[in-house]
MIVEX-937270 format. One line per field, with one value per residue: residue number from 1; residue in one letter; x, y, z of N, C-alpha, C in turn. Coordinates in steps of 0.02 Angstrom, whole numbers, plus 50000, padded with zeros to 5 digits. Each point is the difference from the previous one (the first is absolute). Last residue first. Layout:
% MIVEX-937270
seq <- c(NUM:...)
type <- c(A:...)
n_east <- c(X:...)
n_north <- c(Y:...)
n_up <- c(Z:...)
ca_east <- c(X:...)
ca_north <- c(Y:...)
ca_up <- c(Z:...)
c_east <- c(X:...)
c_north <- c(Y:...)
c_up <- c(Z:...)
***
This chain:
% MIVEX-937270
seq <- c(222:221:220:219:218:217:216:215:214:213:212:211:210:209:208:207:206:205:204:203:202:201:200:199:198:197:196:195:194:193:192:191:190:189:188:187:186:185:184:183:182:181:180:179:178:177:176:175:174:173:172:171:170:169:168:167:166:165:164:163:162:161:160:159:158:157:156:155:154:153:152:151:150:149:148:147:146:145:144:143:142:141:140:139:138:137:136:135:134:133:132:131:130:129:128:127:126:125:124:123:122:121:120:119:118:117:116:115:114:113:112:111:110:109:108:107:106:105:104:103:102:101:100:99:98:97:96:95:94:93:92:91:90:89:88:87:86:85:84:83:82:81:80:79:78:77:76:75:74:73:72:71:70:69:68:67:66:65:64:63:62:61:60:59:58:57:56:55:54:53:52:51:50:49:48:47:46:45:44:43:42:41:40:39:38:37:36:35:34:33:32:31:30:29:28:27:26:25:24:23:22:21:20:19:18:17:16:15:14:13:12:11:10:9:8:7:6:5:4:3:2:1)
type <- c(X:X:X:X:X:X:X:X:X:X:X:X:X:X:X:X:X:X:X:X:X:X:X:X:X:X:X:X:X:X:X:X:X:X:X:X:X:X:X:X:X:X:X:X:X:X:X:X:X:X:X:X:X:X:X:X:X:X:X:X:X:X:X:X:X:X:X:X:X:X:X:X:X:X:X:X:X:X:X:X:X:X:X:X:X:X:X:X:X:X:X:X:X:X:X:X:X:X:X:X:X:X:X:X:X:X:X:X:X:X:X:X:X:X:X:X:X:X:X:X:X:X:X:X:X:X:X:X:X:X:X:X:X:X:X:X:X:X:X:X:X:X:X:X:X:X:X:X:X:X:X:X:X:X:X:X:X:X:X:X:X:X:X:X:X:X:X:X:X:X:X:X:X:X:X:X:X:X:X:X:X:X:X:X:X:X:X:X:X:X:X:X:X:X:X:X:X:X:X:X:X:X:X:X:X:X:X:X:X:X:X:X:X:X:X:X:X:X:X:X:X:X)
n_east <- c(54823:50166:50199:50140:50192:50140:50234:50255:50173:50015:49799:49916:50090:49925:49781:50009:50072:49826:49832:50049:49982:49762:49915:50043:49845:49749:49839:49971:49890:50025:50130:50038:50145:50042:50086:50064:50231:50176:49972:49890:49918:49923:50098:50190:49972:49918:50174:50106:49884:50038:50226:50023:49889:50139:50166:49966:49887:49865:50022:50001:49906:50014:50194:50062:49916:50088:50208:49976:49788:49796:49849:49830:49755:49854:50033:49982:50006:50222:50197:50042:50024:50070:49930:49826:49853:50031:49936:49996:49956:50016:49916:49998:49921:49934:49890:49959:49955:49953:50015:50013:50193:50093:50013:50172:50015:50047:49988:49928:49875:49854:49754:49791:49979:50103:50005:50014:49984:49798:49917:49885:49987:49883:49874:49828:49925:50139:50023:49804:49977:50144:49925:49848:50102:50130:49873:49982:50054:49948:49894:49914:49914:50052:50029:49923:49906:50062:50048:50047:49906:49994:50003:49988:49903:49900:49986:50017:49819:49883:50116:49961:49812:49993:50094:49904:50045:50075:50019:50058:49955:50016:50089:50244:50119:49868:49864:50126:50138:50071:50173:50186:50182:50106:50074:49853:49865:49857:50004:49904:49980:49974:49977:50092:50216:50063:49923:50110:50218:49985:49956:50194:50133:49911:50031:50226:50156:50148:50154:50101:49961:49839:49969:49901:49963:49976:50095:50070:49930:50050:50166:50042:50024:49799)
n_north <- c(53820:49931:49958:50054:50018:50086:50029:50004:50058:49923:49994:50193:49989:49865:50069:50166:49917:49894:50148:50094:49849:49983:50167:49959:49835:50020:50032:50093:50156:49991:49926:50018:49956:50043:50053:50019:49953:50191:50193:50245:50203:50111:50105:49891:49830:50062:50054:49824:49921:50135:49971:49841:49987:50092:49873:49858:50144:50242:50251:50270:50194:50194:50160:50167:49902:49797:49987:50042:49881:50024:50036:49815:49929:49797:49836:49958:50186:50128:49875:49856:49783:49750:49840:50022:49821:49847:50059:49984:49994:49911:49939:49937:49895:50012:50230:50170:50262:50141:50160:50163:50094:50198:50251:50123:49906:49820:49856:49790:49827:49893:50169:50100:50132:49996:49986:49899:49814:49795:49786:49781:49817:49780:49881:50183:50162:50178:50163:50128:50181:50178:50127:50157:50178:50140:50054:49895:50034:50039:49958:50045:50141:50232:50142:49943:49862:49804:49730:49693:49741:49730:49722:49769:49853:50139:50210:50230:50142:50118:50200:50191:50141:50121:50228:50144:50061:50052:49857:49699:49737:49716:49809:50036:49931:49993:50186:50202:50213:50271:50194:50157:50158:50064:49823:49768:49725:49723:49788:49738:49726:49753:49855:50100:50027:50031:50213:50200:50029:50091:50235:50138:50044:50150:50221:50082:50040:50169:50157:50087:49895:49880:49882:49863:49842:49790:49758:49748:49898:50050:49962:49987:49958:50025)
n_up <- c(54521:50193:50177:50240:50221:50241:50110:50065:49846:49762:49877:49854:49752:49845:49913:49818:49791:49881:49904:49800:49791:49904:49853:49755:49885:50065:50205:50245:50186:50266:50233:50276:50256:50273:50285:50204:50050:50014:50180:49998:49887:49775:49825:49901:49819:49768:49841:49884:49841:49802:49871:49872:49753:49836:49914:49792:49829:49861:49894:49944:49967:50132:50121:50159:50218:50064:50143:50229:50150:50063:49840:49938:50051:49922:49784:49763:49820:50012:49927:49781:49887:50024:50203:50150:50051:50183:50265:50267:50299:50285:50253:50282:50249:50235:50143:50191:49982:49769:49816:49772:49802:49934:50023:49886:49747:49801:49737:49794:49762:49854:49979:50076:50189:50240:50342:50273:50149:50028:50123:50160:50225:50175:50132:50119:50154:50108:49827:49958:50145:49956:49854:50034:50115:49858:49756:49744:49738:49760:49745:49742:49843:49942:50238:50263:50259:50170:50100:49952:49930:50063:49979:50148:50232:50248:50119:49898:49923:50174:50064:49884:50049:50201:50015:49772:49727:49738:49822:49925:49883:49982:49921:49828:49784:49807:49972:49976:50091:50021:49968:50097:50166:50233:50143:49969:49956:50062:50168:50073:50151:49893:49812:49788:49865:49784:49921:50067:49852:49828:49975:50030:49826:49839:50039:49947:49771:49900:50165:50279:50249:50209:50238:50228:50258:50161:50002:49970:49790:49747:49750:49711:49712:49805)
ca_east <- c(49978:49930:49983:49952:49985:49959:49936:49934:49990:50088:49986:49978:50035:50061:49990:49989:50041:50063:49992:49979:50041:50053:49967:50035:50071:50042:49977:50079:50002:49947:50018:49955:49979:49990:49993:49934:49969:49974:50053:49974:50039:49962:49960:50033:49998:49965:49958:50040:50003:49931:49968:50052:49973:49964:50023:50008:50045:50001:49966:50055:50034:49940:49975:50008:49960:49948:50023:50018:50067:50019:50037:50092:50040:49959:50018:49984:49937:49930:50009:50010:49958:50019:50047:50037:49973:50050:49956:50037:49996:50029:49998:49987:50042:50057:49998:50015:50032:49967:50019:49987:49929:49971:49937:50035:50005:49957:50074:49992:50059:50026:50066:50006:49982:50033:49981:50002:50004:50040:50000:50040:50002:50041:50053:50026:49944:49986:50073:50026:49953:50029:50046:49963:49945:50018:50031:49952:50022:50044:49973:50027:49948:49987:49991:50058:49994:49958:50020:49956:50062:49969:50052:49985:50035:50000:49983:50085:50034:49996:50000:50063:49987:49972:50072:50006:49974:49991:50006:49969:50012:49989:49946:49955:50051:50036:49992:49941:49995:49978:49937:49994:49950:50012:50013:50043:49999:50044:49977:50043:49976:50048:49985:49928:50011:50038:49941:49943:49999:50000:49940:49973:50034:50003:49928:49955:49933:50030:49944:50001:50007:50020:49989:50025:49983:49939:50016:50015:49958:49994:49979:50045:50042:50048)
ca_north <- c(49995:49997:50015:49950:50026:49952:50041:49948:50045:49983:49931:50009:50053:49944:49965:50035:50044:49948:49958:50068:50004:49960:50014:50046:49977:49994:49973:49957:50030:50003:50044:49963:50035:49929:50018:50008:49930:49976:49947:49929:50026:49960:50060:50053:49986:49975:50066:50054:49949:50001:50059:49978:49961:50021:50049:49958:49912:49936:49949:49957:49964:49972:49955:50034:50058:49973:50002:50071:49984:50006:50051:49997:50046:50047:50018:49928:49938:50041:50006:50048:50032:50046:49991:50051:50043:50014:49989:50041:49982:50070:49985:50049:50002:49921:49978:49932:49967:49951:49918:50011:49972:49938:49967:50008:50063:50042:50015:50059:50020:49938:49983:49974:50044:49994:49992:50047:50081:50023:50059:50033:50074:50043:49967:49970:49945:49959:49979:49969:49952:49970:49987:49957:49992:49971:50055:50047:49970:50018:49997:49961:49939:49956:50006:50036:50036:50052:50067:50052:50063:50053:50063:50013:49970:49942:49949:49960:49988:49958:49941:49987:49981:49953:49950:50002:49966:50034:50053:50090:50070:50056:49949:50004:49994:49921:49925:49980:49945:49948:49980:49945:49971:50037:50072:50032:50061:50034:50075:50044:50090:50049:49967:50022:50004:49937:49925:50004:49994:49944:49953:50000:49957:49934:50003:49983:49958:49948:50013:50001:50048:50007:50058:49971:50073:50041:50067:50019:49934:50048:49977:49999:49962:50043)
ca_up <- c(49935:49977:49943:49963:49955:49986:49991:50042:50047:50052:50035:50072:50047:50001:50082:50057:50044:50014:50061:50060:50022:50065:50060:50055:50015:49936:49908:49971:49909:49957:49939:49927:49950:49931:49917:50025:50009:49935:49993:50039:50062:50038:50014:50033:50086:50060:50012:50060:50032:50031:50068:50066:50050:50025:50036:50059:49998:50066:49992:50028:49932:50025:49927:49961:49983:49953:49939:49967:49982:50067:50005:49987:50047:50015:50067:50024:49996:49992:50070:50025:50001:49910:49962:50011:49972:49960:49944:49976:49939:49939:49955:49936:49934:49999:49934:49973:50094:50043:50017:50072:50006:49972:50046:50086:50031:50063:50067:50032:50081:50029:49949:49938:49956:49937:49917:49959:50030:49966:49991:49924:49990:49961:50044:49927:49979:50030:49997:49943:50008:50070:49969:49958:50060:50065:50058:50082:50062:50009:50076:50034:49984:49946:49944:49973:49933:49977:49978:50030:49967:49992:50003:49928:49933:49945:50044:50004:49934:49979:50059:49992:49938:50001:50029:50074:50044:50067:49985:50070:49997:50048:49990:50058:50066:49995:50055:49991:49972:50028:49970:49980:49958:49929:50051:49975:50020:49926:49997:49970:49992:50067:50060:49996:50085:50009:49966:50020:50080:49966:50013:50053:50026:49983:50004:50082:50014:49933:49941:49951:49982:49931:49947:49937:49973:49987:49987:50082:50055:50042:50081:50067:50065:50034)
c_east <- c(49967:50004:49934:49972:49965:49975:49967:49953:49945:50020:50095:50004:49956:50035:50054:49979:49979:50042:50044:49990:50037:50046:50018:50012:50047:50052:50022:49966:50068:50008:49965:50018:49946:49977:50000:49978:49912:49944:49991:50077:49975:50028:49938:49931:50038:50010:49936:49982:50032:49988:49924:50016:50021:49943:49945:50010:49999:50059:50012:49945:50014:49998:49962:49981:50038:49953:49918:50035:50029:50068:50033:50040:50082:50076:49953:50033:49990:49927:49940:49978:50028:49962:49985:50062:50023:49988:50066:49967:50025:49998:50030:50027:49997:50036:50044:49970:49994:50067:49947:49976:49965:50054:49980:49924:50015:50014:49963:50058:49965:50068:50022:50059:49977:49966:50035:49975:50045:50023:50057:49964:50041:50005:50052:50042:50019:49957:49997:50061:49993:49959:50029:50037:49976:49965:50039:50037:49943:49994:50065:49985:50063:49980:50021:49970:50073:49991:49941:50086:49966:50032:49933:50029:49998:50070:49994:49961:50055:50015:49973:50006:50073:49973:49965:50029:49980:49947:49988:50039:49969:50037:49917:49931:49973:50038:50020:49999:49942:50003:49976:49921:50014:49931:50003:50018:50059:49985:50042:49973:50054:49961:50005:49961:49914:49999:50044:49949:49947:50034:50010:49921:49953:50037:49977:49944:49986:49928:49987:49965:50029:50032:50048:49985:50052:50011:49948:50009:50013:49957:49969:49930:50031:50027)
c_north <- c(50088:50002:49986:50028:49937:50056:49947:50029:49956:50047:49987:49946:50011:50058:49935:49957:50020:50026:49964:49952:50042:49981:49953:50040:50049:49990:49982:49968:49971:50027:49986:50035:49957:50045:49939:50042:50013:49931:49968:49961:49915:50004:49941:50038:50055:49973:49969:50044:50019:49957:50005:50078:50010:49989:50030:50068:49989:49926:49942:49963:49943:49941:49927:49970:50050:50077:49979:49990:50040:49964:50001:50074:49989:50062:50056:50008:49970:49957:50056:50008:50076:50058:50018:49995:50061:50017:49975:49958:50047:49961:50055:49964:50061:49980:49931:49945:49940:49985:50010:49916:50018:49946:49912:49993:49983:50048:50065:50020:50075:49997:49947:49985:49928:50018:50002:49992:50038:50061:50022:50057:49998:50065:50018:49942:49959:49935:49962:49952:49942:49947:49946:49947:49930:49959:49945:50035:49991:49969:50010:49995:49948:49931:49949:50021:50034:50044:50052:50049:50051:50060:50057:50070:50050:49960:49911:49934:49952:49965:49916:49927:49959:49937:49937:49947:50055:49966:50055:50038:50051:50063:50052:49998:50036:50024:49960:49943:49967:49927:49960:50002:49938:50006:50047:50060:50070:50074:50018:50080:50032:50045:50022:49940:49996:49975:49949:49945:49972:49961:49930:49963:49988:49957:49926:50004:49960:49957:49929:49985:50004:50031:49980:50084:50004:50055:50032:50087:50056:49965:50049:49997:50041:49963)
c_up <- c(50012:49930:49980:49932:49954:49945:49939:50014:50076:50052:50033:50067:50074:50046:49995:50048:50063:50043:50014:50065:50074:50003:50060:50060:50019:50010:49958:49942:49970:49940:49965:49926:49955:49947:49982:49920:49999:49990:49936:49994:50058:50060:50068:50044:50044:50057:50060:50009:50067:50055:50009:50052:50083:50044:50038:50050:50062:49973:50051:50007:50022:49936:50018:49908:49949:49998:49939:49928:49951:49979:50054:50010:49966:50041:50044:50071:50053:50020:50024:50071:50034:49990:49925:49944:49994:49920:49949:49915:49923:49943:49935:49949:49956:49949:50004:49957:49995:50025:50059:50039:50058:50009:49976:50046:50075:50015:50059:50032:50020:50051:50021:49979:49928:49928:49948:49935:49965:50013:49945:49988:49928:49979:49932:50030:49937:50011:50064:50016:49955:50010:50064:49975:49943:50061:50038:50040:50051:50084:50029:50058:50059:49986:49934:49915:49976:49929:50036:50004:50041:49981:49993:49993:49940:49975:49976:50073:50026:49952:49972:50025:49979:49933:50020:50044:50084:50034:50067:49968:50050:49965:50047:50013:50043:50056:49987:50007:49996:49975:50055:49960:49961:49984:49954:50062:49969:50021:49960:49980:49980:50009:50061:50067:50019:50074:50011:50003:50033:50066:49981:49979:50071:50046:50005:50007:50080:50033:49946:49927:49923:50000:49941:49957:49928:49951:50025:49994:50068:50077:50056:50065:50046:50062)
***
């Protein structure tokens, strides 16, 4: 994954198709750094091929020491279905002063590979440097129902839920996030994941030949 995160502290996921993957691969690439794998949402916990320190409702001392170290520590709180949902503010702030990095994922997706945000989502971080919008292309040709988490939030896909993902659509989802991110564009890098099949990169071709003449940075994953 060619990008640069040398002169970055603070770095959010957003949108669908695999921030889970993109950010730990982050994580192990940076893994010489104090790094804080974290979320303002939920999130699974990551396992130990990429953090090298799991806190589960740490104490601000238990934190403290973790990011004190070399190595990515994932830390949360309890949450249901086995994930770990935000630290408290107070925990969070602290984290973010001890991290010489910060990946977080901020918002969710249910498993799918697009999305489009609710009016609470994403939830960014006070100077965030990069967001990331990742976008599944596993989606392409695929009904919009299946494979768009919240598509009803778009009035022509909630009247015909049928309507099958292409280049376009991608591209609003994609827009849909940086709108709902509300950041300068320069402070986006699209990822476009699940590029498998030839037609799958063709979808990619288009879509980061239109984002790249918008001068919005874009990286085609396998």
């Amino acid at each position: 994954m060619p990008i640069s995160l040398e002169t970055m502290h603070s770095v959010a996921a957003i949108g669908a198709g695999g921030k889970t993957t993109a950010l730990g691969r982050l994580a192990v690439a940076h893994r010489q750094r104090r790094v804080l794998l974290t979320t303002t949402t939920r999130i699974r916990p990551y396992p130990d091929t990429v953090c090298d320190r799991l806190l589960i409702d740490p104490s601000p001392q238990e934190l403290a020491e973790a990011l004190a170290q070399p190595g990515v520590t994932c830390a949360g709180c309890t949450s249901q279905e086995g994930k770990l949902r935000a630290l408290s503010p107070e925990l969070l702030d602290l984290g973010c002063e001890a991290a010489q990095l910060v990946l977080y994922e901020a918002d969710g997706a249910k498993m799918l590979p697009l999305k489009l945000h609710r009016s609470f989502e994403p939830v960014i971080l006070p100077n965030t440097d990069l967001c990331l919008v990742v976008a599944g292309l596993s989606a392409v040709d695929r009904p919009v129902a299946e494979c768009v988490h919240c598509y009803q939030l778009c009035p022509d896909w909630a009247e015909h839920p049928q309507h099958t993902v292409d280049t376009p659509d991608v591209l609003f989802c994609v827009q849909d996030a940086m709108d709902a991110g509300g950041l300068p564009l320069d402070k986006y890098h699209v990822l476009l994941t699940q590029v498998d099949t030839p037609r799958r990169q063709e979808v990619a071709a288009q879509v980061k030949d239109f984002l790249s003449a918008r001068g919005i940075s874009c990286t085609i994953c396998p």
